[in-house]
C-alpha positions in Angstrom: -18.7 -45.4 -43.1 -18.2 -45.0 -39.3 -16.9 -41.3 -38.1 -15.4 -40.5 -35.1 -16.7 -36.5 -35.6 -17.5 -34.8 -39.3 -16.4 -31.4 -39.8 -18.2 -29.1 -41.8 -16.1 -27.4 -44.6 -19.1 -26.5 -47.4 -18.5 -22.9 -48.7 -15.0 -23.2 -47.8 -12.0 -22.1 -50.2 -8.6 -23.7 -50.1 -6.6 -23.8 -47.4 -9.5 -23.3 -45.4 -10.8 -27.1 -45.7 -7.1 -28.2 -45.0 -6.9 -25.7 -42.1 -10.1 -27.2 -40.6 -9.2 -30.6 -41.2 -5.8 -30.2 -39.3 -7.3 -28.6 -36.4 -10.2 -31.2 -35.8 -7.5 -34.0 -36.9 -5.8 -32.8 -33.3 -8.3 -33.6 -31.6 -8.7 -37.3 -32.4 -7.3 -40.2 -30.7 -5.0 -42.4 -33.4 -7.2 -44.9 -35.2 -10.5 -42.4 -35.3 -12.0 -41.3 -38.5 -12.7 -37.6 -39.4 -15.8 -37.1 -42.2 -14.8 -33.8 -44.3 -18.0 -32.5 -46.2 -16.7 -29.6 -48.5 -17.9 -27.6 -51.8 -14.1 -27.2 -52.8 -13.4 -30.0 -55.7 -9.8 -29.2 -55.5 -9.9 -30.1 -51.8 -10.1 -34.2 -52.6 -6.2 -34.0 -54.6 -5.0 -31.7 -51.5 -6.7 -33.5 -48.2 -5.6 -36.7 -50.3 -1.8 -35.3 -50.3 -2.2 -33.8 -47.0 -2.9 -36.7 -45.3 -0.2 -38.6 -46.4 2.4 -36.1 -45.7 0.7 -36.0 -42.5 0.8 -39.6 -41.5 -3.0 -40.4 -41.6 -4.9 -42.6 -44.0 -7.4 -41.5 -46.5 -10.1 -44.1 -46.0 -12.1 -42.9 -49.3 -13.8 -40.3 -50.6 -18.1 -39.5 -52.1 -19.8 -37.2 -53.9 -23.4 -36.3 -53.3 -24.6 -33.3 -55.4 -22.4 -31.3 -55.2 -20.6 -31.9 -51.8 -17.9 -33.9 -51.7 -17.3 -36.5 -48.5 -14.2 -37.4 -47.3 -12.6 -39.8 -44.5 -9.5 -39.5 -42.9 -8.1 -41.8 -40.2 -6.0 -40.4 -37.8 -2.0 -42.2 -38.0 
């Protein structure tokens, strides 16, 4: 999948990934895609919830080893 900009959350702890997420999410243009990478498995159920709250789109989500891969497009 196509990213806009990927952010780098590995070795994170909640809220950090969230935190980070918000923060680069600001500084997209509506329509772009962020890609999360983070070590946090709780952080897929809270970006997920997050976004919606939020008004963006949570375009999917992989796992490779043990990070976890997230896109979010910007409502």
């Amino acid at each position: 999948m196509n990213a806009d900009k990927i952010l780098d959350a590995k070795g994170l702890a909640c809220p950090m990934p969230i935190m980070k997420t918000k923060k680069a999410m600001n500084e997209l243009e509506t329509g772009q895609v962020l890609e999360i990478h983070t070590t946090d498995q709780g952080a897929k159920n809270d970006l997920s919830a997050w976004a919606k709250s939020s008004g963006h789109e949570l375009l999917g989500h992989q796992e490779e080893e043990d990070i976890l891969k997230l896109w979010i497009k910007k409502g």
